[in-house]
C-alpha positions, 0 to 999 in steps of 0.5 A: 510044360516042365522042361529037361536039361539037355545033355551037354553039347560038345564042342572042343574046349581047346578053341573056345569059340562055342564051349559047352552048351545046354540048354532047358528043353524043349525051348520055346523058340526053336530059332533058339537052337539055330547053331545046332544040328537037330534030330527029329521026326517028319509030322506031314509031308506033302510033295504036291503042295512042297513042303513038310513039317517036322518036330523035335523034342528040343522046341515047342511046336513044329516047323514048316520045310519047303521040299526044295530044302532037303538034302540034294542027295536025298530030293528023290527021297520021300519022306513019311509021317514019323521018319527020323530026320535031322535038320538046321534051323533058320529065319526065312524072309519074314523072321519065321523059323523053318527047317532046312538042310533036311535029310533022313536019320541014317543010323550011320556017323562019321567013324562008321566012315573013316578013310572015305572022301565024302561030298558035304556042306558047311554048316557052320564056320569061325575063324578057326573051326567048323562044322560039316554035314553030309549025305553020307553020315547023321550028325555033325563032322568037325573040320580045323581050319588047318585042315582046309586045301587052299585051291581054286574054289575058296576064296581067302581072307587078309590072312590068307586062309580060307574063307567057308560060306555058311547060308543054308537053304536061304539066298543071302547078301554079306559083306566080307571087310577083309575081301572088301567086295559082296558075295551071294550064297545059297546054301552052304558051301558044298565041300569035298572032304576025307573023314579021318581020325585026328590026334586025339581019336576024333572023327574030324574033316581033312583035306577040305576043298571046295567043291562045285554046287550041282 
């Protein structure tokens, strides 16, 4: 099967944790794409047996996810067969690429809602940026660590910044050396946020604090 270039990922250069990324598509493996936030489209959806599958026409092949791997904010929701949704990639328990962190294509990003106070997820986090996602938007929102609350809720590293969690969909076991104690997460963090403009006119996450996971 011949394959296209995607088009290029953004990721702000300025950082250079990520820079911009492409890849020849669709790839083979689809925990190739693990870093990324994919868009797609549900090809099975069985609520009584829990779970559903989905493809994308970034990797071969389609991937398996268990119900209770959507989006809180959308459990109630019931998918169909050719619905847009975008979703996560990761390695289950036994290495196998799965689907998680599931939600419906809204149509609506994040400029659509600049000025709200939004309850999100992180999707992923370095020393000095991330990403987040959330019910309220499709795609990626991006978030400086400059622009984290330290409150009650986060914990810190040696650095006394923030430290953001990042294991959706999986239960998993870290070992923080700056915090020198073991943490367990599930899911990814859930956070409260404003969607505002930053000084280059991007839509970026502000006044990022850690919120209760219900």
């Amino acid at each position: 099967m011949k394959g296209s270039c995607a088009s290029e990922i953004w990721r702000p250069p300025e950082e250079g944790f990520f820079g911009i990324t492409s890849f020849w598509l669709p790839v083979k493996s689809a925990l190739d794409l693990k870093q990324e936030r994919l868009t797609g489209s549900v090809t099975k959806y069985l609520p009584v047996s829990g779970y559903g599958m989905v493809k994308s026409h970034m990797f071969e092949g389609e991937l398996i996810f268990r119900l209770d791997r959507i989006m809180p904010e959308f459990q109630a929701h019931p998918l169909h067969e050719n619905e847009g949704v975008e979703f996560d990639v990761q390695a289950d328990e036994s290495g196998k690429a799965v689907a998680v962190a599931v939600k419906p294509v809204l149509g609506r990003k994040p400029y659509d809602v600049l000025g709200q106070r939004h309850r999100g997820y992180v999707r992923r986090f370095a020393e000095r940026w991330g990403f987040l996602n959330a019910a309220a938007f499709d795609g990626d929102l991006f978030v400086h660590r400059d622009n984290l609350l330290i409150e009650f809720g986060f914990e810190t590293g040696a650095d006394g910044h923030p430290i953001l969690r990042t294991a959706w969909g999986l239960w998993s076991l870290c070992r923080d050396r700056s915090l020198k104690k073991e943490h367990i997460t599930r899911k990814g963090q859930v956070v409260e946020f404003d969607v505002a403009l930053d000084d280059r006119g991007r839509a970026v996450g502000n006044l990022v604090l850690a919120s209760s996971w219900v």
